[in-house]
Every structure is written in structure tokens, then in C-alpha cells.
C-alpha positions in Angstrom: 38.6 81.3 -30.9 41.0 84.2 -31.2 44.3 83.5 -32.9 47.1 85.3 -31.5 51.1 85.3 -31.8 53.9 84.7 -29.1 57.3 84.7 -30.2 60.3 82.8 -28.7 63.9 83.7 -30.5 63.2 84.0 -34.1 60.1 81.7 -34.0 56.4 82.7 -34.2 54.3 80.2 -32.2 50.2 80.3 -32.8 47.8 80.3 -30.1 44.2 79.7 -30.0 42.6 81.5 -27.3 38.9 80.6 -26.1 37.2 82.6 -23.2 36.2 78.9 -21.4 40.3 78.0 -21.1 40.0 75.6 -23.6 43.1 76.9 -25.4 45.0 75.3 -28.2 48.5 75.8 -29.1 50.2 74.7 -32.5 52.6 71.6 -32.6 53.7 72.3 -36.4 54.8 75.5 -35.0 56.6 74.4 -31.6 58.0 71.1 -34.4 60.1 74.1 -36.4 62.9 74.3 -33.4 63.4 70.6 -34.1 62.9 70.7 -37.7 62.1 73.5 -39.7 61.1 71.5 -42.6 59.5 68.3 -41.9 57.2 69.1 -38.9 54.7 66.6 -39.4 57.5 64.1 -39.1 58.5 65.6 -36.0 54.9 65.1 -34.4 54.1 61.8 -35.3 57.9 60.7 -33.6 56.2 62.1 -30.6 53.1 60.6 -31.0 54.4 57.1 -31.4 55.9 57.3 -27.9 54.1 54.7 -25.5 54.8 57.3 -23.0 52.8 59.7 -25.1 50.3 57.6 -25.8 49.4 56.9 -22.4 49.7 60.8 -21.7 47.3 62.0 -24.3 44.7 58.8 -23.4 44.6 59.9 -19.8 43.9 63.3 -20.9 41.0 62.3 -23.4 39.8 60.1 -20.7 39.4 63.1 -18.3 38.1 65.6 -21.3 36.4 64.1 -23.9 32.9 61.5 -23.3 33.5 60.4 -27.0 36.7 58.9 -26.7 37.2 55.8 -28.3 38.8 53.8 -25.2 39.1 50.4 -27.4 40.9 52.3 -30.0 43.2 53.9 -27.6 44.3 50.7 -26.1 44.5 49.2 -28.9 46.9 51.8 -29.9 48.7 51.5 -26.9 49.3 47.8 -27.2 51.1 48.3 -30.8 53.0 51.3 -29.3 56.9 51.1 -28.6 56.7 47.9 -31.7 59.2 47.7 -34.7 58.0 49.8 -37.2 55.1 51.3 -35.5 54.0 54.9 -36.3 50.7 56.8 -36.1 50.1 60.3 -37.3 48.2 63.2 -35.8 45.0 62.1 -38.2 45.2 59.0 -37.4 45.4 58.8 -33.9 42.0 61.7 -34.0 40.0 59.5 -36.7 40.7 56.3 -34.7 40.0 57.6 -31.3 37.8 61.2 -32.0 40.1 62.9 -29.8 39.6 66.2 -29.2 42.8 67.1 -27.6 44.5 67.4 -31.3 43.3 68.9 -33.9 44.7 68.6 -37.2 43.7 70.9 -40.5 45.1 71.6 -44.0 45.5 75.0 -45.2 48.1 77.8 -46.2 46.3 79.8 -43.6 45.8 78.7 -39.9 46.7 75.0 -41.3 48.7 72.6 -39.0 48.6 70.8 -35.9 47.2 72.2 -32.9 46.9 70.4 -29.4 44.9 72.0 -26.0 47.8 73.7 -24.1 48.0 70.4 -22.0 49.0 68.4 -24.4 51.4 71.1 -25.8 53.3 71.6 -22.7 54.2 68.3 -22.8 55.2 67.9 -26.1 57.4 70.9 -25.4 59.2 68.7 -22.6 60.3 66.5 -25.4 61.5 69.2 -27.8 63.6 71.1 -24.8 62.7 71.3 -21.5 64.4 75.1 -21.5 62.0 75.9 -24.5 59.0 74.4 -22.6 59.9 77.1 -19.5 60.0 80.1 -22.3 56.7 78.7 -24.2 54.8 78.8 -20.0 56.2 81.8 -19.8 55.3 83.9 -22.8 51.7 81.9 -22.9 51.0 83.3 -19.6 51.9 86.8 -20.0 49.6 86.4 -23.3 47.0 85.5 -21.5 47.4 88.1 -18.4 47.5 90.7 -22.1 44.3 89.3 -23.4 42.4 89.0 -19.9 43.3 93.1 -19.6 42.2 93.9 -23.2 38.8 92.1 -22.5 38.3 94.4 -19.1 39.3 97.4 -21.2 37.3 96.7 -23.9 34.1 95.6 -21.9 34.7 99.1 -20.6 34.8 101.0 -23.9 31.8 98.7 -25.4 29.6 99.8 -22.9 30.8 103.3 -23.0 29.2 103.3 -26.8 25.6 102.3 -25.3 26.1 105.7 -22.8 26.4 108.2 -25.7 22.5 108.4 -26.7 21.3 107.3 -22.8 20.9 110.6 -21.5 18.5 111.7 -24.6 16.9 108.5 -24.0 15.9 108.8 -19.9 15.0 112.4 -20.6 12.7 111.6 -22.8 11.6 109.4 -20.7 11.2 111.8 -18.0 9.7 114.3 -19.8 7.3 112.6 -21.6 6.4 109.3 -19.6 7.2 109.7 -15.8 6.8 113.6 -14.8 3.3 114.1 -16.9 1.9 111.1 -15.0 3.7 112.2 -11.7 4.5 108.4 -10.4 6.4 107.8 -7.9 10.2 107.5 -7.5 9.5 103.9 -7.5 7.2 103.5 -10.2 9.7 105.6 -12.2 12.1 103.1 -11.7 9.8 100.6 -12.9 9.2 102.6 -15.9 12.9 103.2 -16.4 13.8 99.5 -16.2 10.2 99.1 -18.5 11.5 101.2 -21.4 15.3 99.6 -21.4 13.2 95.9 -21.7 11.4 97.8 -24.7 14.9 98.1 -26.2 16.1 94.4 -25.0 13.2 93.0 -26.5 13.7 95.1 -29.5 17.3 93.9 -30.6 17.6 90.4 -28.2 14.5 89.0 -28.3 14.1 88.8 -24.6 13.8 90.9 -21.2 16.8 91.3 -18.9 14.8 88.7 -16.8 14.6 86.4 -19.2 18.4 86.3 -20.1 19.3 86.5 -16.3 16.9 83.0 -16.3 18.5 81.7 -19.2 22.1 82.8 -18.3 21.9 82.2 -14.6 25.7 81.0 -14.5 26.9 84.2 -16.2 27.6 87.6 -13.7 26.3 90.6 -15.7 23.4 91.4 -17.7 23.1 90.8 -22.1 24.4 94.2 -23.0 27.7 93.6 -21.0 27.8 90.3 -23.6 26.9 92.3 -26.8 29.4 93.0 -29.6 30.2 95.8 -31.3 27.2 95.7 -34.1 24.7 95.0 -31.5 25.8 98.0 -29.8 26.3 100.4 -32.0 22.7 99.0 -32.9 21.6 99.7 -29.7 22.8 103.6 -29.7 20.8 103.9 -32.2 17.9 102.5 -31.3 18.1 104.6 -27.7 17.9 107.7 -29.9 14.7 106.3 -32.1 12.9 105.1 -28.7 13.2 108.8 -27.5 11.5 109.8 -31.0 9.0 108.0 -30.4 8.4 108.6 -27.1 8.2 112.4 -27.8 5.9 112.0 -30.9 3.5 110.3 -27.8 3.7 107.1 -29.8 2.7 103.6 -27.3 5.0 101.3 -25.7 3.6 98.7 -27.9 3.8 100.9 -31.2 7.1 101.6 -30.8 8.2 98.0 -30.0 7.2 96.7 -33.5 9.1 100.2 -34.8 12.3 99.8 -32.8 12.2 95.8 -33.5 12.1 96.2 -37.1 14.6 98.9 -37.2 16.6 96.7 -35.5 16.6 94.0 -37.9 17.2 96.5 -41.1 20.0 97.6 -38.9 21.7 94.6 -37.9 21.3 93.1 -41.8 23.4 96.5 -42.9 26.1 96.6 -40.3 27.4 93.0 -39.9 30.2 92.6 -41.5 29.8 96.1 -43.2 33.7 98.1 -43.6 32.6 100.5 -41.2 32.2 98.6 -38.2 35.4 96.6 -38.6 36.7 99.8 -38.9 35.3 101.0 -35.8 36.2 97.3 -34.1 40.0 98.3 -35.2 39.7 102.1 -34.2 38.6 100.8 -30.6 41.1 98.0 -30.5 44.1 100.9 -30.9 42.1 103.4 -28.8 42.8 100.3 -25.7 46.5 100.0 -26.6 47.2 103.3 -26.6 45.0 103.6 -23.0 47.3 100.9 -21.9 50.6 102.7 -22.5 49.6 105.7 -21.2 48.4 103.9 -17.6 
């Protein structure tokens, strides 16, 4: 999950973005406009609610497999009872909701609940402040669903820099010495780019397209930046190899242990967070400018 910022008046409000919809938003944050202070408080007056009992049960019901339907109505039964009260952790370790999630910590601590459940409990702080937090949620996510096209765009603009000295080697050295055919060259083309797939993923474009059948695409388009830059670099080696006449099987085992040495230096190494930063401002700046 990506954690990201929207701001309504003076207040900061976190979100937890996922790329399935399964966002989360945080309660201890939207609790500040009632109470700056005690937050938790705040939450668990909410949560004690029969009305909001019933609300979050209906959603776990419809979301979550695991939820503990005795526990919930046993819950509901003592809701709206002198004295009665249940926390955030308590209602998730009684019933193994899902819908909130509760964690300690100075950083990205607090209450957060899936945006279904947040919405509503924005109702109860203000319905005006429920209208701003829709508001600024959605243009958030229209922002992040543009930044993703840009930057699927830019990531696959890093696996073009070394593909022309790869299908010229190619050419030169594998298709026009043998004189195949323009279909056979394909065949070779889409041969030498599994040589690479196989190299860094493990697999064949086939064999992700039959593992990933509900995904539109191909793996490169799902890479990240390491396995990319990877990739660049591995285009370049192939064509190497290909010119010092080396085989297809030869320079598999090369390329594939290259690849690992690679990978094992660049994750989390300074420079490609660098480079993930430097790309990140590269799209902002594209964006103003269109």
C-alpha cells in the first residue's frame, strides 16, 4: 500500500492506497476535527453505536470469510447497554475484522478503516466534512490513477534505451547470416526477448500470460524500477554475447547469473531510489507542462 496525504482546512488526513481498491483511510486522523487530543476516545464512541455495529457487521459479512458472526452478534446484543463500550482492538480481536485495522507506532500508527467504513464514520463527525473527505479522496485517486499511466510510460521507456543495440545484434549476427524468413525472424526476435525473460523472471512471456491470464499486458509492463534498469542492462550483455557468436544456451546461464549479481546490488541500493525519485519529479513536471 502507498500512503499518501489529503488535506481538508488545516488537517492532514492519511490514505492507504492499494491498486485492487481496497483502500484504507485513517479514523485517528478524521477523530482530530472532533477532538484533537483524545482520538481513540472519539472512535470507540462511534464504535459502540448499535447502529454502527450493525454497519460494520454487514460490511464484514459481505468482505471478509473469517468473520466471527457469533462474536459480532454477540456484540450487537450488548450494544446500546448502560455502560457498554468496545474499542477498535477489541472489536478486530473478537471478530478478526478486516475492515479496521488498528497499529501502534509514532510513524503510520493509528486507526485505519477501508474507505467504506470511513465514509460513514465521517457522516457522524459532520456530514459537510464527509462531502469534502469524497471529494478530495476522489480527486487523489483520479492523481494517482494518472501518475501510474505516466509512469508505466516512462518505466517502459527505460527498457527502449539499449533495444535497438539489442535487435541489431540480433540482425546482424542471428537472422540475416542465416537468411530466414520474415517470419522465422520474428520467431527469433520473440526467441531472444524469452532468453532475457527467462534470464531475470524465471519464465517465458507464455508462461506469465498462463499464469497471469486475468492481467492485460505482458511481465515487463509489471516490472519495477530495479528489474528494469536490470533489464537495460542485460539487453546490452545479450548483444555481447551475441556478437562474440556465443549460443543461446551459453548466454542464458551468463545473462541469468548476471542477473542475479545485479538484482542483489541494486535493491534497495541509494542509486535507484534516487533514480525512482528523479522519475517521480520528471512525471510531475510532464504533468504541469500538459
Amino acid at each position: 500500500m502507498k500512503n499518501k496525504k489529503i488535506e481538508i482546512g488545516s488537517q492532514l488526513i492519511t490514505v492507504n492506497l492499494s491498486e485492487r481498491e481496497n483502500d484504507y483511510i485513517s479514523l485517528t486522523d478524521i477523530a482530530r476535527f472532533k477532538d484533537t487530543e483524545a482520538t481513540g476516545i472519539v472512535i470507540a464512541n462511534w464504535l459502540s453505536r448499535k447502529y454502527t455495529i450493525q454497519f460494520i457487521g454487514a460490511w464484514e459479512q459481505l468482505h471478509n470469510p473469517n468473520f466471527n458472526v457469533i462474536e459480532f452478534n454477540n456484540i450487537k446484543n450488548e450494544a446500546g447497554s448502560n455502560g457498554f463500550i468496545v474499542s477498535s482492538s477489541r472489536w478486530i480481536k473478537r471478530t478478526n475484522a478486516i475492515g479496521i485495522r488498528s497499529s501502534v507506532g509514532r510513524y503510520g500508527g493509528g486507526t485505519f478503516a477501508h474507505k467504506d467504513i470511513a465514509f460513514e464514520f465521517a457522516t457522524w463527525i459532520s456530514p459537510e466534512f464527509k462531502l469534502y473527505l469524497i471529494k478530495e479522496f476522489q480527486r487523489l485517486k483520479i492523481e494517482e490513477s494518472e501518475r501510474l499511466v505516466l509512469g508505466w510510460d516512462a518505466k517502459r521507456m527505460l527498457t527502449k534505451i539499449n533495444y535497438k543495440i539489442h535487435t541489431d545484434a540480433i540482425k546482424d549476427n542471428i537472422i540475416f547470416p542465416q537468411k530466414l524468413s520474415g517470419k522465422m525472424a520474428d520467431i527469433t526476435y520473440a526467441n531472444e526477448a524469452d532468453v532475457l525473460n527467462v534470464a531475470l523472471f524465471g519464465m517465458t512471456a507464455k508462461q506469465w500470460k498462463e499464469k497471469n491470464k486475468n492481467r492485460s499486458g505482458n511481465m515487463r509492463d509489471y516490472a519495477d524500477v530495479t528489474q528494469l534498469v536490470c533489464l537495460a542492462n542485460l539487453e546490452g550483455l545479450n548483444a555481447e554475447f551475441i556478437r562474440a557468436g556465443l549460443s543461446q544456451k551459453e548466454r542464458l546461464l551468463k545473462l541469468n547469473a548476471s542477473a542475479i549479481a545485479q538484482m542483489k546490488s541494486l535493491i534497495g541500493s541509494v542509486g535507484i531510489k534516487k533514480l525512482e525519485k528523479q522519475m517521480d519529479e520528471y512525471l510531475r513536471d510532464l504533468k504541469i507542462k500538459k
